[in-house]
N, C-alpha and C positions, 0 to 999 in steps of 0.2 A: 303948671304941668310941663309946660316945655321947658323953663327952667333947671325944673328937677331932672329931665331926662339929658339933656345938654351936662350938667354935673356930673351924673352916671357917666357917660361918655368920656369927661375926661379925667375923673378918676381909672377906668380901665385903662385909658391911654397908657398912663404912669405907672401901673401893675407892673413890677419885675417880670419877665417870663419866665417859664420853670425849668430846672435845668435838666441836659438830656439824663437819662438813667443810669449809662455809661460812662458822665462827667466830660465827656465830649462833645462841643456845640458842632453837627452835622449842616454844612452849606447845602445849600441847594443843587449846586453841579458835582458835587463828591455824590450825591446821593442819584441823580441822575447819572452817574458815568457807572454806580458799580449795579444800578439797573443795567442799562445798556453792558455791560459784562456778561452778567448772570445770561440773558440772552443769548450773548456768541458762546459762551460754553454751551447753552443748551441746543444754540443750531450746530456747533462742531462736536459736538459731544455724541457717544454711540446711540444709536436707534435703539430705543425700549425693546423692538422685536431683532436686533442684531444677534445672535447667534455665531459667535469666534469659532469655535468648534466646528460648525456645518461648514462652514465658508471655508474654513479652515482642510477640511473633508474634499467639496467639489473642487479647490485649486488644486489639490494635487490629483484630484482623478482625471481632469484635462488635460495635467500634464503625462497621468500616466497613457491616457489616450492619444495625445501626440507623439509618444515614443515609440505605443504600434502604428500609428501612421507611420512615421519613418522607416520600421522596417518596414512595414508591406509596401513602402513606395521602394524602398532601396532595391526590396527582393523583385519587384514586379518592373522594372526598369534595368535590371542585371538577365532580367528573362528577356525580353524584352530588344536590348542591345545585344543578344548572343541568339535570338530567333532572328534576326537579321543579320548579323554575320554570317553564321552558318548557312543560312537559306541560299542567301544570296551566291557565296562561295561556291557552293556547290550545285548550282543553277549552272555559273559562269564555266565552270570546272569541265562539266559533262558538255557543254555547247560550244568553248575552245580544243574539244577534244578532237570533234568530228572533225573530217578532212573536209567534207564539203562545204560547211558552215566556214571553215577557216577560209576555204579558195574563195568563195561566192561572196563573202562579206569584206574579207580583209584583203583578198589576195597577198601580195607580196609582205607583208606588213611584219610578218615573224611574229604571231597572232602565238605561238607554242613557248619560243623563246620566251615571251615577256611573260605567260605562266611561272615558268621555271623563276625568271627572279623575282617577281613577285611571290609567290612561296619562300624565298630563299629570303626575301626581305621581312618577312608573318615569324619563321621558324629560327633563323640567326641574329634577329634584331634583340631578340627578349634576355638575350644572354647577359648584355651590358646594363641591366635592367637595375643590377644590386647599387650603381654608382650612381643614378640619378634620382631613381623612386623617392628615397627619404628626403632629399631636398624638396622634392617637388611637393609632396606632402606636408612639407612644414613650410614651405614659401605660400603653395596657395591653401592648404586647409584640406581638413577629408573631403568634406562634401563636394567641394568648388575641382578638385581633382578627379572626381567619380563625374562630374560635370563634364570637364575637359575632355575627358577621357571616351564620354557617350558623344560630343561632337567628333572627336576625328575615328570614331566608325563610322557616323552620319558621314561624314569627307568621305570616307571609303566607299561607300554607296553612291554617292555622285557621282564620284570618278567615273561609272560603270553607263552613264551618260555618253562619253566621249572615250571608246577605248582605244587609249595609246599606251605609248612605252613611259611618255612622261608625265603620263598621269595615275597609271594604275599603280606603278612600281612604283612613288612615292609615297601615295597613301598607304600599302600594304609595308611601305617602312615603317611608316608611322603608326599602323595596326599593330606593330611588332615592337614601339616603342612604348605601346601604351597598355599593354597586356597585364604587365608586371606593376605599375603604379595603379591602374583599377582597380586591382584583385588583392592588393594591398590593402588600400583606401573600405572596399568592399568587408570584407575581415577586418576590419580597423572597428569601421562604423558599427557594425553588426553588435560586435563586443561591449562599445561602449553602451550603444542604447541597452544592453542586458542590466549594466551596471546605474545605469540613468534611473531604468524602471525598478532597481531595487531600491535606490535612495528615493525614487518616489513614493512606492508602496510602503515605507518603513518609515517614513518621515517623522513617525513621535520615538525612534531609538534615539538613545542619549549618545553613542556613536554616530550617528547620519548629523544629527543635531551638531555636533558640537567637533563634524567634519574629521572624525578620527578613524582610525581604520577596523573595517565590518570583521565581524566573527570572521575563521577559517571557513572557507565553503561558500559562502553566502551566497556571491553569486553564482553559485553553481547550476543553482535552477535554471536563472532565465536565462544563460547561458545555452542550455540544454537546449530550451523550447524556440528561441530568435532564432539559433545556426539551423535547427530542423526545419523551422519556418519558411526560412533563408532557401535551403535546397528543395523541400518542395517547390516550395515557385521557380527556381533556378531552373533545375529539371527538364519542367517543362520547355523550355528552350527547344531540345531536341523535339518536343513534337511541335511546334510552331515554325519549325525551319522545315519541316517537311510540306508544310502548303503549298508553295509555288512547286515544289514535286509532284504534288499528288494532284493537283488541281488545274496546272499549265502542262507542265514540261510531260509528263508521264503519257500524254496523248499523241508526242511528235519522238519518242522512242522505238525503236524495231521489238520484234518477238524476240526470246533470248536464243532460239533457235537459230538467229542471223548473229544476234552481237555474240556468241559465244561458239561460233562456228570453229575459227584456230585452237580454240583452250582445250590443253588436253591436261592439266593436273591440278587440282586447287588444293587449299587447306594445307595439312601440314608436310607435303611431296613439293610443294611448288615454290619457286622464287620471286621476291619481287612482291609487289602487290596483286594485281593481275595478269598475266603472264601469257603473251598472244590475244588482248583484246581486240575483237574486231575495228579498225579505222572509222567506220561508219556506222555512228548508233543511232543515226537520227532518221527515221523514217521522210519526213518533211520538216520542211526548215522555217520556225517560226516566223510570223510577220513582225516587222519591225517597231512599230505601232502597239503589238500585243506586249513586248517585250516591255518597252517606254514603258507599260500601264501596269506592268507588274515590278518595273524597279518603280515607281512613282508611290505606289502601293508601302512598298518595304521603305522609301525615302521618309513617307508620314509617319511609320510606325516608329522609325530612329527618330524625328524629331520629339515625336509623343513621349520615348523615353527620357530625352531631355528637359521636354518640362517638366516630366513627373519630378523625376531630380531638383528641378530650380523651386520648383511651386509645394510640393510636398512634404520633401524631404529639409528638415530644418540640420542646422550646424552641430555636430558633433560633441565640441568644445565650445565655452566660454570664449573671449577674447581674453579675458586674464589669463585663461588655460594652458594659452598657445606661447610656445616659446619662438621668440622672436631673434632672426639669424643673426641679425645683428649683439644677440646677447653673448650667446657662447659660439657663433662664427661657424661659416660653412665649410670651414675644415672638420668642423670637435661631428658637423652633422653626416658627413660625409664618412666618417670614421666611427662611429655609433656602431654602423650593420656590422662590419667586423668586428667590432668591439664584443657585440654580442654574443659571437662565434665560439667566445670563451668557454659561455656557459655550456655545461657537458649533456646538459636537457635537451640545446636546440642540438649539439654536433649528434647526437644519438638520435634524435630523429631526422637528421638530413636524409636516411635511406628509403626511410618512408614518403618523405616528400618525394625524393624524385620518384620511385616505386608510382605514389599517386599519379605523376603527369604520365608515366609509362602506361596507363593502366588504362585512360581516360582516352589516349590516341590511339592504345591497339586495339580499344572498340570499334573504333572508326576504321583505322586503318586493313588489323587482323581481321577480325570477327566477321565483320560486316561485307567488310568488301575482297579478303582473299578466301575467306570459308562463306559467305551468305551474295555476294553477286558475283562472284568465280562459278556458282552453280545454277543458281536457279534466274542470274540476268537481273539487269537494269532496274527491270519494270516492278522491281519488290524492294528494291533500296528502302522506298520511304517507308514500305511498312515495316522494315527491321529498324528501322534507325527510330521510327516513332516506337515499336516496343520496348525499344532499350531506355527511351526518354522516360515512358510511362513506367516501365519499372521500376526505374531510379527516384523517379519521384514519389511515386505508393511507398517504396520499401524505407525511404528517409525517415516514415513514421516509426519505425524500430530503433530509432537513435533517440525517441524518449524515453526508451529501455532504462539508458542512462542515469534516469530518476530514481531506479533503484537497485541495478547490479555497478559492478564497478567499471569503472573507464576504461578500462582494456578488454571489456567484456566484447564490445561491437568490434572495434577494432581487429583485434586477432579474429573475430569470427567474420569478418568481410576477408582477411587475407587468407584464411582458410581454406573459405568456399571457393577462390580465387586458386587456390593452387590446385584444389580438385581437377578445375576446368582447364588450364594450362595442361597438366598430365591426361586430361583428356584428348586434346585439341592438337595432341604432340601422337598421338593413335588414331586421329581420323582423319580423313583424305577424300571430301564426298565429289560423287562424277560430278562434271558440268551438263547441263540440261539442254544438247544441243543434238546436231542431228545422227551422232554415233550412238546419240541412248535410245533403249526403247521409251516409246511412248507411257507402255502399262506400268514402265518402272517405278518404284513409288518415290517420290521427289524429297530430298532433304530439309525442306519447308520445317514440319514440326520441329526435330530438333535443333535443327537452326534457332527459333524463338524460344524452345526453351533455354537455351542454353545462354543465349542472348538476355532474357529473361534473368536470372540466375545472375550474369557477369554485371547486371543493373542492380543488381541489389548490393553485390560487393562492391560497387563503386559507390553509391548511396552509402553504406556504411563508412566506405574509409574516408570520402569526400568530409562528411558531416562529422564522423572521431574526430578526425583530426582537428579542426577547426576548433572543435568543443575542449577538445585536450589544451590547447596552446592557451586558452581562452581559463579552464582550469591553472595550467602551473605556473601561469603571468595575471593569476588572479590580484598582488597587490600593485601591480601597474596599471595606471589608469589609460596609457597610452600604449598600443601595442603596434604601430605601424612599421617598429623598424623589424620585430618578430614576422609579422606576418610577410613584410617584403624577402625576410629569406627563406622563408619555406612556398612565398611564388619563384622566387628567383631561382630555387632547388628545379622546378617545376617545367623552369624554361628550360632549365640544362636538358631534362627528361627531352623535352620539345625538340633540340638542336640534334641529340641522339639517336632519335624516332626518323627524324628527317635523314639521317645519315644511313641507318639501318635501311633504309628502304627496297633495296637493291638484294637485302639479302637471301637466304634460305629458311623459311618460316621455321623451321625446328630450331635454326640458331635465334632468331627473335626470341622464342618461347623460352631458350636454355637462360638469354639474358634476361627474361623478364622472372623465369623460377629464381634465378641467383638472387638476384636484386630483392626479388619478394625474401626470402628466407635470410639474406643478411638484414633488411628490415624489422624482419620480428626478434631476430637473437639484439639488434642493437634496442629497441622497443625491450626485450626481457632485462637487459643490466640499465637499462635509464629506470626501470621500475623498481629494480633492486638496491640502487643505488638511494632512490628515492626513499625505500624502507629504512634503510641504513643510515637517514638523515645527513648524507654528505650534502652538505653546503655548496651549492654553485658559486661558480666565479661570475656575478655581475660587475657589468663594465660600471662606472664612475660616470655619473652626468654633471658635465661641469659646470659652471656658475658664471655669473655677469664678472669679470674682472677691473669693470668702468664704470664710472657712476652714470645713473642715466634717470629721467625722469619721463613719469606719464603714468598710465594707468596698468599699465601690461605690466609691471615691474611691482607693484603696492600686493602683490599677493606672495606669501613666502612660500608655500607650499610647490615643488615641483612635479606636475602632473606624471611627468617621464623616469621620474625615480621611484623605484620600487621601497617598502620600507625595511628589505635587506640591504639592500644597496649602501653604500657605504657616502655621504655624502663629503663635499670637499671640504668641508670647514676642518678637518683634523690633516691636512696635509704638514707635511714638514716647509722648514723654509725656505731648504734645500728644491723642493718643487717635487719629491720622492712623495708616491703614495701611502700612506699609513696601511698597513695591510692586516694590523690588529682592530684596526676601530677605534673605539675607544678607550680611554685609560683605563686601568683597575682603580678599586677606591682607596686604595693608601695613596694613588699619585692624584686624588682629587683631592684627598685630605690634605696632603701638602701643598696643594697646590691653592690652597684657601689662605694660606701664611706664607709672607715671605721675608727670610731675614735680611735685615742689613748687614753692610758688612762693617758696623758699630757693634753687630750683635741684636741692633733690637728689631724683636719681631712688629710685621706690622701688616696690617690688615687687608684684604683686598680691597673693601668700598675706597679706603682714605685716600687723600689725593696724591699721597707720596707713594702710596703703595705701585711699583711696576705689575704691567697688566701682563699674563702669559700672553702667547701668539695666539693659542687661540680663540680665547675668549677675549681679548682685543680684536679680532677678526670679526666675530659674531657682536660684540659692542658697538663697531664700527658701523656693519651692516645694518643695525636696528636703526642707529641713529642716521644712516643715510634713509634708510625708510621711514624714517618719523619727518625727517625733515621735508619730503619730499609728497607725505601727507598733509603738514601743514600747508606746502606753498599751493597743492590743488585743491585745498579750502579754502584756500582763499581767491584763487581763480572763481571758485565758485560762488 
């Protein structure tokens, strides 16, 4: 028996094995290694419950979620840095006025004098604004400029610690340096987030996709709704600078019967801003201590707005976005804003820009303080100045109108109501509320606020048009910082103006503000006419790297700063003369695909003998320094 099973045994031994099915003998480690495969496919490989589409969905609603954080940080940080300037300014304003306050605190010090140039540094500084703004915006970026720009108001507020000559009047140079680069950057950013949150909202169009340029209009919505956003919150400004008014300072003021004692004409008889105010407005003279606690107050608020800005508000641009000085050089950037000057869009609204900064100071300066504390005193500043704020901000909800009459609808209707109130304002003349009037007589209060009232909403209007217009007809530039620095820079001019005016006779202010206003809307009637009639602006040229250069900032061919009217450089002559046709016609492309020898024979573009034109050896050239320059950073990497 054991025999026989021992036999069995080693007959099987000698059995051939059978062969695979495949005709392929499978080892042992081949068959284990494409186990172990099959495995990391199925750990790297999508999750059964993975969902491309939904994930696909929350990414970009995060990120449309983070474009209105941006704005409401931008808007609430631009309130924010302008309820502390204003507050403050005009705390300091009314407390260097009084004689007592000046002898008691500062004596000898020329405490009036260093007003004067510190003013003269806020109001003459902004002028030189057009020459540095654009660099400064493309050296440090929008965001990081709207940054800079909310510290040296915080420097401004310091200052107000230790007041001297060589501390107030520097910063208030530097208030005056940074006006116009702000308010740039501020209207820069604005624009783009509108444009951000339409390529997010739209993300499955085959345009956003495939980075080519959106329908006409597109963004014209969120354009609308950001800039309105934008000045609701802004607005408010004017009633958050009234707190130390209404809360501190309003309690250590006299009756208007004392401050308005010499004033005998306000409104539109009278010269100057206030004209015989009384020296001494200060009942008692605040403590010193109390003071300290309410710049420390507004010191927090400025830093608060600064972090919003760093913590909140994320980057404008990409890093490939940003064109870099060293590409096209801080001459070609410096030379841009005029450049632009060309275009007959912005020179026809220059009159409404300045118009706007006229309009925004004679509230302050006119309305409020030679027609609204010329009459009724001191102790009602904040409530006119908080009305005027409140109304501008409610009535900005009328610039969604936008959504469905036409763009000049708001506009012309804020300049409108605006010359009513001028033609009004030039026929009334209200008494001062002092002790020549009677008591019973009924006080100019109401229509003060109405009227005040009323000149908020046509600022509100023209404020928010405009912004939304520029923002419209530089819809295919993705970068509009050098636009928006000339219509602040317009802005300053208004500012330098206002400042010079001051002295005058209120009927002449008004003459200049009606002229200005009505040349505004006839140069606003042919830029619209113009526009019907499809004439063609003249956009400036954005020039190009001339040098080879590597890195990452350079691997993107698109130029965010060039419009797709815009003419780009690749067709210049080689004389260095601009083409001013564009591009060829097609009988010179057709020839231009053959070129003969001069044997006679033709011979093809691809071949190697064939000579290349200029300019498609230009753009040949350029590809291949970009190819080249993509291989060496993959392999860096």
């Amino acid at each position: 028996m054991a025999e026989a099973i021992v036999e069995e045994n080693v007959y099987r031994e000698a059995e051939i094995p059978e062969a695979p099915r495949n005709g392929i003998l499978e080892e042992p480690g081949q068959a284990a290694e494409a186990n172990i495969q099959e495995q990391v496919e199925e750990f790297l490989g999508p999750h059964p419950d993975y969902d491309e589409e939904e994930e696909e969905r929350k990414y970009y609603r995060r990120k449309k979620w983070g474009v209105v954080k941006n704005v409401a940080g931008a808007s609430v940080a631009g309130m924010i840095i302008y309820s502390v300037y204003l507050g403050l300014l005009q705390m300091q304003l009314i407390l260097h006025y009084d004689e007592t306050y000046r002898e008691v605190k500062y004596g000898t010090l020329g405490l009036e004098d260093i007003d004067n140039k510190m003013l003269m540094g806020i109001n003459v500084t902004p002028i030189i604004g057009l020459l540095y703004t654009p660099v400064l915006i493309r050296f440090l970026g929008t965001k990081w400029m709207m940054f800079l720009a909310s510290g040296i108001y915080a420097l401004f507020v310091s200052t107000n610690y230790w007041e001297r000559y060589y501390t107030l009047v520097p910063s208030a140079v530097a208030i005056g340096a940074a006006i116009v680069p702000l308010w740039a950057s501020l209207g820069n950013y604005i624009t783009r987030m509108a444009q951000q949150y339409y390529e997010f909202k739209n993300y499955k169009e085959e345009h956003v996709q495939e980075q080519k340029k959106p329908p006409k209009g597109a963004y014209n919505r969120y354009i609308v709704i950001f800039q309105t956003v934008f000045y609701i919150i802004f607005h408010l400004s004017f009633v958050f600078a009234e707190f130390p008014m209404a809360f501190f300072l309003n309690y250590h003021l006299h009756e208007p019967s004392h401050v308005l004692y010499n004033v005998k004409t306000c409104g539109a008889t009278s010269h100057g801003i206030i004209p015989d105010l009384n020296k001494t407005v200060l009942s008692n003279l605040p403590r010193s201590l109390v003071l300290i606690e309410v710049e420390s107050v507004l010191m927090g608020a400025a830093f608060l707005a600064m972090v919003i800005l760093l913590v909140l508000c994320g980057a404008a641009y990409r890093p490939t976005e940003e064109i870099d000085l060293r590409s096209i050089g801080w001459g070609n950037i410096f030379q841009l804003p005029f450049k632009h000057l060309r275009d007959y869009r912005l020179r026809l609204l220059c009159p409404f820009f300045i118009y706007s900064g006229f309009e925004m100071l004679f509230a302050i300066n006119g309305i409020i303080l030679s027609y609204g504390v010329c009459s009724v005193g001191l102790k009602s500043l904040w409530l006119l100045v908080l009305v005027y704020g409140l109304s501008s901000s409610i009535c900005s909800l009328l610039s969604l109108s936008l959504l469905r009459v036409p763009r000049h609808f708001t506009l012309l209707g804020g300049a409108v109501l605006h010359m009513g109130i001028i033609v009004a304002l030039m026929c009334w003349s209200p008494k001062p509320q002092n002790k020549e009037v009677m008591k019973d007589a009924p006080g100019p209060m109401p229509w003060l606020l109405l009227l005040i009232a009323l000149w908020g909403l046509g600022t509100a209007l023209n404020k928010t048009s405009l912004s939304t217009i520029l923002g419209m007809l530089y819809e295919d530039k993705e970068r509009l910082d050098f636009v928006f620095t000339i219509y602040h820079w317009c802005q300053a001019i208004a500012i330098f103006i206002v400042y010079l005016w001051s002295n005058l006779a209120m009927r002449a202010k008004l003459s200049i503000l009606l002229l200005t206003l009505l040349l505004a809307m006839f140069c606003y009637w042919r830029m619209e006419r113009k526009l019907a009639k499809k004439d063609q602006p003249r956009l400036p040229r954005i020039p190009r790297p001339r040098h080879k250069v590597k890195g990452y900032r350079y691997l993107e061919e698109e130029n965010s700063d060039e419009s797709d009217s815009e003419f780009s450089g690749d067709e210049e002559h080689e004389d260095g003369h601009d083409d001013e046709e564009g591009h060829g016609t097609e009988e010179e492309e057709v020839l231009a695909e053959a070129v003969v020898r001069p044997d006679g024979d033709a011979v093809s573009i691809g071949s190697q003998d064939a000579p290349v034109p200029r300019g498609r050896r230009r753009r040949h050239d350029d590809a291949y320094e970009q190819a080249g320059v993509g291989e060496e950073y993959a392999q860096r990497m």
